[in-house]
C-alpha positions in Angstrom: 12.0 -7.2 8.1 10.5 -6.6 4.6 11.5 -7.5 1.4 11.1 -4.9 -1.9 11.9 -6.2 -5.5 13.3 -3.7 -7.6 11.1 -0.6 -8.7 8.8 -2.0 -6.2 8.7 0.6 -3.5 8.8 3.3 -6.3 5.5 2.6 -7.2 4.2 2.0 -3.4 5.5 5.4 -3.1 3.7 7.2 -5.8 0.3 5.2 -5.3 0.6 5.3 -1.4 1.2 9.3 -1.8 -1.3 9.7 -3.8 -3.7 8.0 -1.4 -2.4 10.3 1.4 -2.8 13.1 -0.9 -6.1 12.6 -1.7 -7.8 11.3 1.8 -5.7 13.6 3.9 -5.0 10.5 6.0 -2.3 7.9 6.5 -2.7 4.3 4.4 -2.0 0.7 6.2 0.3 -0.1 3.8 1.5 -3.1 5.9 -2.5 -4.1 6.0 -2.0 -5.0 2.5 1.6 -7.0 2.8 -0.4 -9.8 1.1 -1.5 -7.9 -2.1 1.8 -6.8 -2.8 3.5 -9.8 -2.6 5.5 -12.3 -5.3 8.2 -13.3 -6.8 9.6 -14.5 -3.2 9.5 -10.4 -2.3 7.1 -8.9 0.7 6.3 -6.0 -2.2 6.9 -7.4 -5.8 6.5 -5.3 -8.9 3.4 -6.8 -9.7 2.2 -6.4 -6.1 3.2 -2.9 -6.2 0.7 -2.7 -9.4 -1.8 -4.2 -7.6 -1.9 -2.6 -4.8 -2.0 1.1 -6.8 -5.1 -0.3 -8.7 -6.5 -0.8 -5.2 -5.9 2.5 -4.2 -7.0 4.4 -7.5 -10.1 2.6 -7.2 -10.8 4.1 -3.4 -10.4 7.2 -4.7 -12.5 6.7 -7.7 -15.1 5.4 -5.3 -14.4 8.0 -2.5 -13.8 5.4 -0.1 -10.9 5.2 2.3 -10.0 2.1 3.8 -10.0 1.3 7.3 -7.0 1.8 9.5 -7.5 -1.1 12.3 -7.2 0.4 16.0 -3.9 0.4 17.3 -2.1 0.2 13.4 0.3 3.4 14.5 1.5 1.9 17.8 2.6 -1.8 15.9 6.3 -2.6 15.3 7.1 -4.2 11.9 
């Protein structure tokens, strides 16, 4: 089980959707468990932050990320 801090997964959300929106693809947002973490949370505010960065960055650059085989079929 994951842990959110506060107004973390709002802005998850928002970046992941926007990722989604954009790529017309899912994103691994469980890949990147170690970017969004802090503050003793799996997906801290500041990770959160971090992790939209990231993603407006693929975008700027066009670039989806990789989704590793077998990502859909994984239990978290």
């Amino acid at each position: 089980m994951f842990s959110a801090e506060d107004g973390a997964w709002a802005i998850l959300d928002k970046a992941v959707k926007k990722y989604e929106d954009h790529f017309d693809d899912d994103f691994p947002v469980y890949e990147y468990a170690e970017m969004t973490s802090g503050n003793g949370f799996d997906f801290s505010v500041d990770g959160a932050r971090r992790l939209s960065k990231f993603i407006d960055e693929r975008i700027k650059q066009g670039k989806p990320v990789a989704v590793p085989d077998g990502y859909e079929d994984r239990l978290y």
